[in-house]
N, C-alpha and C positions, 0 to 999 in steps of 0.2 A: 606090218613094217616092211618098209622094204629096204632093199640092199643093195649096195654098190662096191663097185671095187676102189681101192685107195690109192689113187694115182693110176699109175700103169702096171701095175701089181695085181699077180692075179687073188691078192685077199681080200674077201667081201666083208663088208661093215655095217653096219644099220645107219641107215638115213640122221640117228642121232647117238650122240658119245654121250656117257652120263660122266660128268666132273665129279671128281672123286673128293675134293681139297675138302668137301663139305663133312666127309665123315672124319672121325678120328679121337681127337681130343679137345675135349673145350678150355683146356688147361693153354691150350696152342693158341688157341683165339676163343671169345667168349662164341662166336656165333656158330664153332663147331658141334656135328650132334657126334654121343657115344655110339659105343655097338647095336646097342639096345634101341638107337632111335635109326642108327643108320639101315641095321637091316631090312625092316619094310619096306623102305626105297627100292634099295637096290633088287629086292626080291621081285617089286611091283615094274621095274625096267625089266628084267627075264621075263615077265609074264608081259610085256608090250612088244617082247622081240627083240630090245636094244642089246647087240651082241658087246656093245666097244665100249670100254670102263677103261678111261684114263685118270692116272693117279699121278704120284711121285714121291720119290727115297723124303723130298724137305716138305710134306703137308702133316702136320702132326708130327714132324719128327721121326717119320716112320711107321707113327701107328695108326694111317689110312692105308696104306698097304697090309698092314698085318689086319685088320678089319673088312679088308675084300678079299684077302686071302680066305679067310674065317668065312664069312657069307655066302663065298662062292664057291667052296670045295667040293658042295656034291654033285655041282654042275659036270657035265663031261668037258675036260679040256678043250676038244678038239670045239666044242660050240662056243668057246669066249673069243674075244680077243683084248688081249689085255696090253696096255699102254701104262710105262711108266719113262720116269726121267729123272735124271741127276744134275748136278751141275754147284745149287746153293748149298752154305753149310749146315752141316745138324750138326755138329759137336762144333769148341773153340780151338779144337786139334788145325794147325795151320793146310795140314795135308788132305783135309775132311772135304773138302771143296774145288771148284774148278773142273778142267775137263781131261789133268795130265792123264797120263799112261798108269799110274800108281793109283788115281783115284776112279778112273772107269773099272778096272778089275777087280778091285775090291767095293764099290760101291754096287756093279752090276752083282754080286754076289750075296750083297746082304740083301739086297731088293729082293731077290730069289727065295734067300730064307726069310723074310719077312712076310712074304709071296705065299709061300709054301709049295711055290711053283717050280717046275725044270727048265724052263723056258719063260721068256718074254717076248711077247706079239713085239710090240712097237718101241721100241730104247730111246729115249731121243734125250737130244742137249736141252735143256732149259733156258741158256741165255749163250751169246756169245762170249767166250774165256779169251782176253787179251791179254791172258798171262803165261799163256801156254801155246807152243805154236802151233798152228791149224795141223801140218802132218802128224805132228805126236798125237791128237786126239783124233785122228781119222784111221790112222794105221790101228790105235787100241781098238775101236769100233768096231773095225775091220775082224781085228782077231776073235772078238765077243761072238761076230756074228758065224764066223768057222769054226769057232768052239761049240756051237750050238746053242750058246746061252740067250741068245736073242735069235728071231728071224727078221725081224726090217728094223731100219735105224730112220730116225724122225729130228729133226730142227723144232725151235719153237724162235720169239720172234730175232731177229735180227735187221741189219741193213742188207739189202736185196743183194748189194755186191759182195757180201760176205759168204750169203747163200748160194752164190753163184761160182765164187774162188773154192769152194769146199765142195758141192758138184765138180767143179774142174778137175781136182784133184784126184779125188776118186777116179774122175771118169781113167784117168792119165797113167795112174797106180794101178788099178786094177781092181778096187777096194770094193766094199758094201753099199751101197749107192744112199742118199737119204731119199726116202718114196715120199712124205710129207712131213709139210709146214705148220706148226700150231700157231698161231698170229694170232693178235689185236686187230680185232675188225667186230664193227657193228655201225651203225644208222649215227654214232656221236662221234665215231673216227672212224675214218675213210681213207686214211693217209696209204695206207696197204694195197690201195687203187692204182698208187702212182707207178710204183714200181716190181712189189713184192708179188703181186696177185697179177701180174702180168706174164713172171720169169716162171711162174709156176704150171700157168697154163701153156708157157712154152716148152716149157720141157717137160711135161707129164706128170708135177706133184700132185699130188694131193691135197688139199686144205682142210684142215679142222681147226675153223676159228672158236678162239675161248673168248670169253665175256660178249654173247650175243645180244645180253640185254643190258649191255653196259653197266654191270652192276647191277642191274633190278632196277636201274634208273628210268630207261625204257619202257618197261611195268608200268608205270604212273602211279605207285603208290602212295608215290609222298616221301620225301627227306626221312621221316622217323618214323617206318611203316614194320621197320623189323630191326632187331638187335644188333643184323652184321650191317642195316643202311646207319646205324648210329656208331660201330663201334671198326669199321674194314680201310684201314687207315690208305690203303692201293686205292679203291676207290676213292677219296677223298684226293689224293695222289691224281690220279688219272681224269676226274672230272670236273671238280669244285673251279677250278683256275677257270672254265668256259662255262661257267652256268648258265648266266643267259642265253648264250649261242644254243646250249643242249636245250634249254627250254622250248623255243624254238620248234626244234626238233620233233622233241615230245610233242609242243602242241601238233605240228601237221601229221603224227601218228593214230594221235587223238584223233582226227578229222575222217583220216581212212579208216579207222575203226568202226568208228559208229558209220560209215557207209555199207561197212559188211558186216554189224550187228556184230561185233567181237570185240572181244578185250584187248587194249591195245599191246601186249606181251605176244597175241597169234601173230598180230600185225611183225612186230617186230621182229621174231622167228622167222617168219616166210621169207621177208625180203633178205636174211642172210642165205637163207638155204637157198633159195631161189637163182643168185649171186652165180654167175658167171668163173665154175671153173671149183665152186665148195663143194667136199666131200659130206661135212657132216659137223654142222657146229656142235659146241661140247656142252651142252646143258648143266649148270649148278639145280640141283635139286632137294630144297629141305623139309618141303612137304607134301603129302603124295600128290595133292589138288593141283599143282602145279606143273605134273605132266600133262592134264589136260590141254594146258596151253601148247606144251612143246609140240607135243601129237598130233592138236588138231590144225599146227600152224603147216604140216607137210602136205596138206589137201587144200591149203588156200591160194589160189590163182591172180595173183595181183599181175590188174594191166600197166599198160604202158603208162598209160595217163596215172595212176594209184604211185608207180613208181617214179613219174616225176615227181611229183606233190612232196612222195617221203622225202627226195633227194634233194630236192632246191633251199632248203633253210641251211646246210651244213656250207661252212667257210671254213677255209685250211689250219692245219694246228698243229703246233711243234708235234715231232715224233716222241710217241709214249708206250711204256710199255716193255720197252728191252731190258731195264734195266730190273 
């Protein structure tokens, strides 16, 4: 495996983040696995290298964090690096949510004891809060991260100039800086090209885009190939509206595949990691089979010509994803 650092930070990460949203409860979504099925995963990422598990306070309600706490306790601290994030709510408490000052200090807290941890690697915002003004939730950040309870704060997605006024801020205050961006980016939205994925290699973020195979749609398995392609209502949200257009897609994935004798899921993984300015896309993983793909997409060398072919079937599409 190999390592990189995140942004301009000197913290090193594995070439791939394993998504956590999968373990926890099935009670949360039918296509979550329990402890019992999550642990071998995540055992079989330690044993590939993969340092960087991002999670969050809202994936099970909490209890995918208390689940990779549980898995990875006898690991030594100092070899994880552990990502989590706040923002949606888990209870119908009105105060449960968002990014005030009230709810980062007691939400960065329970993540901790859910964690079982002293610290968190990576804190980040989940969504943009347009209910809360950007210095109250940068100042609280701020504090989290002098208190010691976190060492780097992370964004996920937003509007580019959103991410760009809240760097400013920081820079201005004197605050904790955000090192990286979690974003919607893969081969069926590219939107993150225009603007986001530009500010970032300006200023030194980082990226770790989520849903690299847009859902497992990229895979080519087929509409009803697994529990979460029939029952993950985001997906549906995020891709069903352009199916033909994704179809498309898929096919010219198809075509580069079988030129390189590979399943079209390596294909799909390369061209994000490959991607001008990505840190480490975040891999969903529910069965072990299916790191083979992730793993063997970091040794794949697509040319110029492989990466027009991917590229030319995609036509522009409202922004998705923030919300």
């Amino acid at each position: 495996m190999e390592y990189v650092n995140l942004g301009r930070t000197g913290l090193k990460v594995s070439r791939l983040s394993l998504g956590c949203m999968t373990f926890g409860s099935p009670e949360w979504q039918p296509w979550v696995l329990d402890e019992a099925a999550s642990r071998p995963i995540m055992e079989k990422a330690l044993e590939l290298g993969i340092n960087f598990f991002d999670t969050a306070d809202v994936y099970s309600k909490g209890v995918s964090e208390e689940i990779v706490g549980r898995v990875l306790a006898g690991v030594p601290r100092h070899k994880l690096v552990i990502a989590s994030k706040l923002y949606n709510p888990i209870t119908d408490d009105p105060n449960d949510r968002g990014l005030s000052r009230k709810h980062v200090f007691e939400e960065v807290d329970a993540s901790l004891k859910r964690l079982g941890m002293d610290y968190i690697d990576l804190y980040q915002i989940h969504r943009f809060d347009y209910e809360t003004p950007l210095e109250e939730t940068l100042d609280a950040l701020n504090d989290v991260v002098r208190a010691g309870k976190v060492r780097y704060l992370g964004a996920s997605s937003m509007h580019a100039w959103q991410f760009m006024k809240a760097l400013g801020l920081q820079r201005a205050s004197g605050w904790a800086p955000f090192v990286s961006m979690q974003n919607h980016y893969n081969l069926m939205y590219r939107e993150e090209e225009r603007e986001m994925l530009p500010l970032c290699r300006s200023e030194g973020i980082g990226v770790i885009p989520w849903s690299p195979l847009a859902r497992g749609r990229l895979a080519g398995r087929g509409d009803d190939a697994t529990t979460r392609a029939q029952t993950d209502q985001v997906a549906i949200r995020l891709y069903d509206r352009t199916r033909e257009q994704d179809d498309a897609v898929l096919a010219a994935v198809r075509q580069v595949a079988e030129r390189y004798g590979r399943p079209p899921a390596q294909i799909a993984y390369a061209w994000v990691a490959s991607r001008p300015g990505i840190t480490a896309p975040i891999v969903g993983i529910s069965k072990l089979h299916q790191f083979d793909d992730a793993v063997a997409a970091l040794e794949v060398s697509l040319s110029d010509e492989d990466v027009a072919a991917l590229e030319a079937p995609y036509r522009p599409k409202p922004v998705a994803g923030h919300q």
